[in-house]
DOBA-60079 format. One record per residue (C-alpha): residue number from 0; residue in one letter; x, y, z. Coordinates in steps of 0.02 Angstrom, whole numbers. Example, Ala and Ser with C-alpha at 12.3 -4.5 7.8 and 13.67 -1.06 7.14 Angstrom:
BEGIN
PT,0,A,615,-225,390
PT,1,S,684,-53,357
This chain:
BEGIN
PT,0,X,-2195,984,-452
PT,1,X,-2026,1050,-531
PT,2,X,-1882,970,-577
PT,3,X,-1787,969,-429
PT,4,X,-1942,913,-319
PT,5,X,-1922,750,-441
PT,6,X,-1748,738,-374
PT,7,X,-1771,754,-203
PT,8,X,-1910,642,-190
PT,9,X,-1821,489,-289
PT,10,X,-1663,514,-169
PT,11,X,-1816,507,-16
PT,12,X,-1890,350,-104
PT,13,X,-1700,257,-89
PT,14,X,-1695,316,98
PT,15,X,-1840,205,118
PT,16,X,-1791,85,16
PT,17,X,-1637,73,120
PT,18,X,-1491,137,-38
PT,19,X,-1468,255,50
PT,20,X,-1440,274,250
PT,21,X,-1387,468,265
PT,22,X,-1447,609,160
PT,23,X,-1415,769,188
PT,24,X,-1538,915,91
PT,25,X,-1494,1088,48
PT,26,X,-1603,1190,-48
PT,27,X,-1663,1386,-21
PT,28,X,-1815,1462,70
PT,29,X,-1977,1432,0
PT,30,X,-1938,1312,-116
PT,31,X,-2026,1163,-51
PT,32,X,-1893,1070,35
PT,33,X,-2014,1056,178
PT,34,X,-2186,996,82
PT,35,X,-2086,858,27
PT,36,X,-1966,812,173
PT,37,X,-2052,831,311
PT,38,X,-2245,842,302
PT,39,X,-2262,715,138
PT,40,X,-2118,590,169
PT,41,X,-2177,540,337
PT,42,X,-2366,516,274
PT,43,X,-2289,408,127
PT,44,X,-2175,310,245
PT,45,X,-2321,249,385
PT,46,X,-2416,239,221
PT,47,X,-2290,115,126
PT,48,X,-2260,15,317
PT,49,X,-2379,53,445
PT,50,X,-2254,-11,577
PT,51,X,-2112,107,558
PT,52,X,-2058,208,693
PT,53,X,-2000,401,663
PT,54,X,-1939,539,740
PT,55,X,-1956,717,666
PT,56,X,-1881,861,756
PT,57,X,-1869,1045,732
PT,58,X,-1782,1198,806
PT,59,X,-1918,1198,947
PT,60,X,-2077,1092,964
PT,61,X,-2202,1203,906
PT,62,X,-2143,1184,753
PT,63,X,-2145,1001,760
PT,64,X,-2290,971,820
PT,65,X,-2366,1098,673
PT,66,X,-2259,970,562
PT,67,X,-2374,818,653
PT,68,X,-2523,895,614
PT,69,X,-2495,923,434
PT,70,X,-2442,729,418
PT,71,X,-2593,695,515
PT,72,X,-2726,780,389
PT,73,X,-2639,700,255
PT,74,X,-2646,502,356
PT,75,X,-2858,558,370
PT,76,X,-2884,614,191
PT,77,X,-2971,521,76
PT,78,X,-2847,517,-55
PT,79,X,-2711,443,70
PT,80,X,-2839,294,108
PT,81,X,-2866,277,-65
PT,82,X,-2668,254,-87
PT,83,X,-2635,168,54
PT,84,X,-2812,71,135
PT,85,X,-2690,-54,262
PT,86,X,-2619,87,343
PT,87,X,-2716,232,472
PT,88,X,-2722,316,623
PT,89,X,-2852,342,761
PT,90,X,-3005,441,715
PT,91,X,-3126,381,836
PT,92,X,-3075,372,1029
PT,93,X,-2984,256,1114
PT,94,X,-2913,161,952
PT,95,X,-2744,220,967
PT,96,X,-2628,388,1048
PT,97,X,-2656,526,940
PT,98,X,-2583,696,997
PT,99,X,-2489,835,915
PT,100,X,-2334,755,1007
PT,101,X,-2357,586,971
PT,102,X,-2477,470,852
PT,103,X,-2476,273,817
PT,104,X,-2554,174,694
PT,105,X,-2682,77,718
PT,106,X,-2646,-80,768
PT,107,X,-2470,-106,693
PT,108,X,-2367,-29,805
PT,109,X,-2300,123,716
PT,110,X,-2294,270,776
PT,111,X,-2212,452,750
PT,112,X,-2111,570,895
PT,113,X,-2104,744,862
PT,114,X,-1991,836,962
PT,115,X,-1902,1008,964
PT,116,X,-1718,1025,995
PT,117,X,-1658,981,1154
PT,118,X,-1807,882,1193
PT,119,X,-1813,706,1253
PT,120,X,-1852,553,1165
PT,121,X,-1818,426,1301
PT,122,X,-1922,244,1269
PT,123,X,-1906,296,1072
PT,124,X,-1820,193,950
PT,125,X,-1809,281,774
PT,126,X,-1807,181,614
PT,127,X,-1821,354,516
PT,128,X,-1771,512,603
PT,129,X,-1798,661,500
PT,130,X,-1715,817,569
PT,131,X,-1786,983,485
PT,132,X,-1686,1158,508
PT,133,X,-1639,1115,698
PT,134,X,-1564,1322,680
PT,135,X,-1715,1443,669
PT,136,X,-1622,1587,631
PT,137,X,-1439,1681,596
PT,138,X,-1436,1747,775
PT,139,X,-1460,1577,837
PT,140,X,-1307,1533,737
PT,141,X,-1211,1654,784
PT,142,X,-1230,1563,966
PT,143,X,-1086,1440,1023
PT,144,X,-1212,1407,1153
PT,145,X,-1370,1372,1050
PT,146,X,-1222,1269,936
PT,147,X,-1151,1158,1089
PT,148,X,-1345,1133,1150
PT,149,X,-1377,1070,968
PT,150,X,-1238,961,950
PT,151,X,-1238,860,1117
PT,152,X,-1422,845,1098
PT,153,X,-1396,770,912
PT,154,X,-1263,660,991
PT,155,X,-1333,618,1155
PT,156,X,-1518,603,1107
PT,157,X,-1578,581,959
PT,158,X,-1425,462,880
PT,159,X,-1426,363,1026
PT,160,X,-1621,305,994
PT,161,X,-1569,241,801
PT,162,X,-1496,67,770
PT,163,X,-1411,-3,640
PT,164,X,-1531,-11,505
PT,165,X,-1593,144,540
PT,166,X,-1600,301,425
PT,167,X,-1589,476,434
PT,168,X,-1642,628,325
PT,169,X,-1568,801,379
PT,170,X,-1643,960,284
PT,171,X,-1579,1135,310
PT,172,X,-1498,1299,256
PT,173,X,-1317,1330,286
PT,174,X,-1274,1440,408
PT,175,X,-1101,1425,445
PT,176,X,-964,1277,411
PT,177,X,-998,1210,595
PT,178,X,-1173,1222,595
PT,179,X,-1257,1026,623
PT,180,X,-1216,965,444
PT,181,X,-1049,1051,447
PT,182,X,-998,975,593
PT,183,X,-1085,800,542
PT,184,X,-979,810,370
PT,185,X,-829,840,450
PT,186,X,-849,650,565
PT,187,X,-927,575,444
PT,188,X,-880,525,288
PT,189,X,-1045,428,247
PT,190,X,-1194,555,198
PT,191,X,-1270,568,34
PT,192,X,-1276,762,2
PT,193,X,-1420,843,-117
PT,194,X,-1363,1009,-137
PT,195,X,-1484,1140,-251
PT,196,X,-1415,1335,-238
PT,197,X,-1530,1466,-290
PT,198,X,-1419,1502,-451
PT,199,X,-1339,1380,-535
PT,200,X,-1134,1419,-509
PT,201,X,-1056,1289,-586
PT,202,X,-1080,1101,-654
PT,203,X,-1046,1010,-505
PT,204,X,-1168,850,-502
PT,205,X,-1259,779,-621
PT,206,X,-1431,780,-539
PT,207,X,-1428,964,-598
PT,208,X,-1462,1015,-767
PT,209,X,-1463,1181,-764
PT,210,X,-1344,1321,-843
PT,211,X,-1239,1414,-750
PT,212,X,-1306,1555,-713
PT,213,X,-1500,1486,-694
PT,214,X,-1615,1518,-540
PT,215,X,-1683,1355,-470
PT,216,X,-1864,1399,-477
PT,217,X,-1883,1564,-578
PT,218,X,-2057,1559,-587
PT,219,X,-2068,1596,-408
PT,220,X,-1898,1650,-359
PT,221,X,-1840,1771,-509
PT,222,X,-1668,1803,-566
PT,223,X,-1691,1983,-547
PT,224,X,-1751,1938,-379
PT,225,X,-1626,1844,-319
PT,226,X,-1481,1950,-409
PT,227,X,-1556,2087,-259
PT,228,X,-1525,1992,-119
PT,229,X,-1350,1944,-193
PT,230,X,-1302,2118,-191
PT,231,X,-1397,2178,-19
PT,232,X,-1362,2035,73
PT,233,X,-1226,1954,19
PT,234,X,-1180,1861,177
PT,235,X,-1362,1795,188
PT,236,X,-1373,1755,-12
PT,237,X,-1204,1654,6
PT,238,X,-1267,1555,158
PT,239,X,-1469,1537,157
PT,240,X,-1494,1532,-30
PT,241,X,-1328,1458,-105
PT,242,X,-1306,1350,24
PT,243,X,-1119,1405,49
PT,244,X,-1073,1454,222
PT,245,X,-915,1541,209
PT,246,X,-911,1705,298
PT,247,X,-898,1877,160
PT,248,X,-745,1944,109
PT,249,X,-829,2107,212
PT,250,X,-879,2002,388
PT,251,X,-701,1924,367
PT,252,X,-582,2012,529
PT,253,X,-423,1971,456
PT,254,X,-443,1960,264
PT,255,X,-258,1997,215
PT,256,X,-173,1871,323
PT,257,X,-46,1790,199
PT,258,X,47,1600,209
PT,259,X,223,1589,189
PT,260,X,352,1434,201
PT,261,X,452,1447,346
PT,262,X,467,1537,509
PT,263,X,588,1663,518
PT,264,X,726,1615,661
PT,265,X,831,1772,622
PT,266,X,681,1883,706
PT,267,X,702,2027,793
PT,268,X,584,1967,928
PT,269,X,506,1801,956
PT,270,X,410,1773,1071
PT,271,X,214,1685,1107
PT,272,X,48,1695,1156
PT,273,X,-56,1564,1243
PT,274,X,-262,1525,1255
PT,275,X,-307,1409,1388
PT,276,X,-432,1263,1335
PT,277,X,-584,1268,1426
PT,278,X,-731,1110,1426
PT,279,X,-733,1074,1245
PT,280,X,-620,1205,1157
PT,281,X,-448,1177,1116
PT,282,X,-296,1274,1208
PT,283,X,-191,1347,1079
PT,284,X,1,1403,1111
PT,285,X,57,1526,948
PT,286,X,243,1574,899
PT,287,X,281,1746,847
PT,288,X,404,1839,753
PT,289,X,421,2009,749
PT,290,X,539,2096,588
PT,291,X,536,2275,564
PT,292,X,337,2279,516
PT,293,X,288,2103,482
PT,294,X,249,1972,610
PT,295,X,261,1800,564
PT,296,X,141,1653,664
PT,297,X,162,1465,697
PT,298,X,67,1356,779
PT,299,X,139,1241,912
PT,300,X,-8,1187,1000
PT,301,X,-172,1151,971
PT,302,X,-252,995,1067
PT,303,X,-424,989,1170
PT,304,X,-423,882,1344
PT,305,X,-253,967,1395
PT,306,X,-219,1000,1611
PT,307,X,-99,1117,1642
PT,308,X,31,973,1689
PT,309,X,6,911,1499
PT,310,X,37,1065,1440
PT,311,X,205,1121,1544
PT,312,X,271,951,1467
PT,313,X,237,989,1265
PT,314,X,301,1157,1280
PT,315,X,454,1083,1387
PT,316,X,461,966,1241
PT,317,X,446,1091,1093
PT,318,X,630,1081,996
PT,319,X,647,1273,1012
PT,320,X,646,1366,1172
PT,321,X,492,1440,1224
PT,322,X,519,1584,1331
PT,323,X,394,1758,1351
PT,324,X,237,1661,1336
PT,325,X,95,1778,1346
PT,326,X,-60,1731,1440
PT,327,X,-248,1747,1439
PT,328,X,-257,1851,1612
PT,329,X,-420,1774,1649
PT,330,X,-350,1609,1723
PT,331,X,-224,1661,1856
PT,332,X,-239,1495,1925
PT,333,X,-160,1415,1760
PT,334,X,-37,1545,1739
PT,335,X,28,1511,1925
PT,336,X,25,1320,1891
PT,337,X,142,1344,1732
PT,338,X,251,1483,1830
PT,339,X,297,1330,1948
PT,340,X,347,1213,1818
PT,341,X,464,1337,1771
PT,342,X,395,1431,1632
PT,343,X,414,1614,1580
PT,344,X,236,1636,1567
PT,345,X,161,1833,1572
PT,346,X,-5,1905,1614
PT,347,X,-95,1963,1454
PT,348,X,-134,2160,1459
PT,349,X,-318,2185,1431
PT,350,X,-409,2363,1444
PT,351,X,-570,2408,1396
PT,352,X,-644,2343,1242
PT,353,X,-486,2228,1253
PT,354,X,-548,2136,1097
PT,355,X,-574,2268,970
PT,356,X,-414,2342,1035
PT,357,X,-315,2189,1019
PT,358,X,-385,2160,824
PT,359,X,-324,2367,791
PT,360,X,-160,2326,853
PT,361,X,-142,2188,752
PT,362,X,-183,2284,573
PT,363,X,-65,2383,622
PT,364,X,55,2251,531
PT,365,X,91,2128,393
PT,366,X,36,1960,462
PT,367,X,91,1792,373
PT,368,X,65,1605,452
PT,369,X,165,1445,416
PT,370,X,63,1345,290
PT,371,X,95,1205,421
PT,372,X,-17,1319,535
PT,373,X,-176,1223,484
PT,374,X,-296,1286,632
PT,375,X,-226,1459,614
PT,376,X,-294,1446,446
PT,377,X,-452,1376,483
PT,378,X,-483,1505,593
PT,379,X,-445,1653,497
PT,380,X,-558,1588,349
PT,381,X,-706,1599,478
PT,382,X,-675,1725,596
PT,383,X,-801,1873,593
PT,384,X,-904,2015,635
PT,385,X,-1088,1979,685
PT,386,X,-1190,2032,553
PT,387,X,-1348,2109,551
PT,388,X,-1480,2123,410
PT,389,X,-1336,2043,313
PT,390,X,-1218,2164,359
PT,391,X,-1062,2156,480
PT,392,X,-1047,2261,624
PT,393,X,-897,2289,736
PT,394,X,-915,2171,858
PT,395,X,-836,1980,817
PT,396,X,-912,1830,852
PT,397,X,-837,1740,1003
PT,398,X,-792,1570,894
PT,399,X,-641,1504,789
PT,400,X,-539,1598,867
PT,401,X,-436,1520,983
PT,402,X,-273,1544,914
PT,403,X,-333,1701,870
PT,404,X,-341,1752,1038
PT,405,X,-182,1673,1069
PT,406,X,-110,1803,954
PT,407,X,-199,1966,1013
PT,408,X,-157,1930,1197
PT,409,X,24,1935,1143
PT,410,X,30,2066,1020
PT,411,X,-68,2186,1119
PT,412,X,46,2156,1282
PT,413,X,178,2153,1228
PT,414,X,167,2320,1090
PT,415,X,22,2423,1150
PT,416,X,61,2582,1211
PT,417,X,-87,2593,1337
PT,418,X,-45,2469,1460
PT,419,X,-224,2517,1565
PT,420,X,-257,2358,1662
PT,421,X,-142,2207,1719
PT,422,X,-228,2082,1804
């Protein structure tokens, strides 16, 4: 046991002790998070009260289950009885359920669930849930599908078996800022975070002692070593072993954007460009200035939820007129709907590749935002080329960037010189 292991397991202790009702874990590959979290802590927990009832899920349920098993060899050792003689689980038929799904204790009523993501746990209440890297992989998170699936199933599933006294331990690496603990951190305001990177970076807690500059565990993850991956893998150092999600400066698409104060009225052109919401994503409705080489953004709207009758009346609404209002071409219905509420709306221009062509035209310019443009911002900070083996290739990720696209459609109509398709 290092250090750190100390750590972790005192902040699992208060979990059951009920200090602490949320905790978060972030700490590299192959560094034990695991050992402790997942295959130790729920062998101490039925230990300590044999009547508990926990949930442990995984990315899929073969990996859960392995989880079970594990937990289950330690519930039948010797040394566990010798710790812990009130508490066991069926070794002899018919005592109690014991599969690789699902195990009780003998005769107190305790139990554990494990489950992969998306799978059900209907008829299971959850005193401890214990969620362990619910992402198996990069491409995986790279998926707004695989993300959506994730999420609802977090909310709709497995938070609606706990009550109020019950806990939960999350442990992961950090994919991306909207990964599950992203996204959790962003609602709540209410988890206790342990956060260990592979090098020390600067004296942030107090839980960690180390210099800056330290590896975590250096006699099994070396400096040199991890020094290597910094500089091959950058993307995958920042995220998987420093537990710091924000995309490279190199996977960044547009890395020179610039704020500035105001929007310039005096333009030579000003016009917008328009994303329509669909299901759960926002519709987003961008001004744009044009002068000489410089285009200037602002956001006007960005809401979630909006029909097309909502949205005729905010941009009716909108203090400045809002006329030559570029279109995604993809939802002629929409566009027709605005057209007869009496909007100047145009069909967006899109050729082949229309993507990549829309994010050449626009580095063809200077491009500043409004610093009131706060989702503009957002999404510049994460949009990106997929990477592979830590590297970015040029294709971008089809996420934050719905403002984004807002911009492109009108850009690229509006100043490309190959006006191929109009839909």
């Amino acid at each position: 046991m290092k250090w750190f292991h100390k750590v972790i397991a005192e902040h699992l202790d208060l979990v059951y002790e009920g200090k602490i009702k949320k905790l978060m874990i972030f700490v590299p590959p192959q560094h034990g998070k695991s050992e402790l979290s997942t295959r130790s802590f729920p062998a101490y927990l039925l230990g300590k009260n044999p009547k508990l009832k926990l949930a442990l899920a995984s990315y899929n349920a073969t990996l859960a289950e392995q989880f079970s098993g594990e937990i289950q060899r330690r519930l039948v050792s010797e040394e566990f009885k010798a710790l812990f003689p009130d508490s066991r689980i069926s070794e002899r038929k018919g005592e109690a359920i014991r599969t690789a799904e699902f195990f009780q204790t003998v005769g107190e009523g305790g139990y554990l669930k494990a489950v992969g993501r998306g799978g059900s746990l209907t008829g299971t209440a959850v005193d401890i849930g214990i969620i362990d890297d619910p992402l198996k992989d990069r491409q995986e998170a790279q998926s707004n599908i695989i993300k959506e699936q994730l999420w609802n199933w977090y909310t709709d599933v497995f938070e609606t078996r706990l009550h109020n006294d019950s806990k939960q331990v999350l442990i992961q690496t950090r994919w991306y800022d909207d990964d599950l603990a992203g996204r959790l951190l962003e609602r709540d305001d209410d988890w206790t975070i342990i956060d260990f990177p592979a090098i020390r970076e600067a004296a942030e807690n107090s839980y960690d002692n180390r210099k800056v500059g330290d590896a975590l565990w250096p006699e099994k993850h070396s400096l040199e070593k991890l020094l290597k991956i910094k500089k091959d893998q950058p993307f995958t150092f920042e995220s998987l072993y420093q537990q710091n999600p924000k995309p490279s400066y190199e996977s960044l698409i547009y890395h020179d954007w610039q704020p500035c104060e105001f929007f310039p009225k005096d333009a030579d052109v000003i016009f917008s460009g328009l994303d329509f919401g669909f299901s759960n994503d926002p519709t987003a409705l961008v001004r744009i200035a044009k002068l000489g080489n410089k285009l200037y953004l602002d956001e006007v709207i960005y809401d979630k939820g909006l029909t097309n009758s909502d949205l005729a009346k905010k941009i009716k609404l909108y203090p400045d007129k809002l006329n030559e209002i570029y279109c995604d071409s993809a939802d002629p219905k929409s566009i027709e709907e605005l057209r007869r509420e009496g909007l100047k709306v145009v069909k967006a221009v899109k050729g082949n590749d229309s993507v990549n062509a829309g994010i050449s035209k626009l580095r063809e310019y200077e491009v500043y935002y409004t610093r009131r443009s706060k989702n503009i911002k957002k999404e510049i900070d994460n949009y990106q080329w997929l990477t592979v083996g830590g590297k970015p290739i040029n294709k971008p990720i089809d996420d934050w960037n719905h403002s984004l696209d807002a911009i492109r459609y009108a850009v690229y109509t509006k100043y490309s010189k190959k006006k191929l398709l109009i839909f």
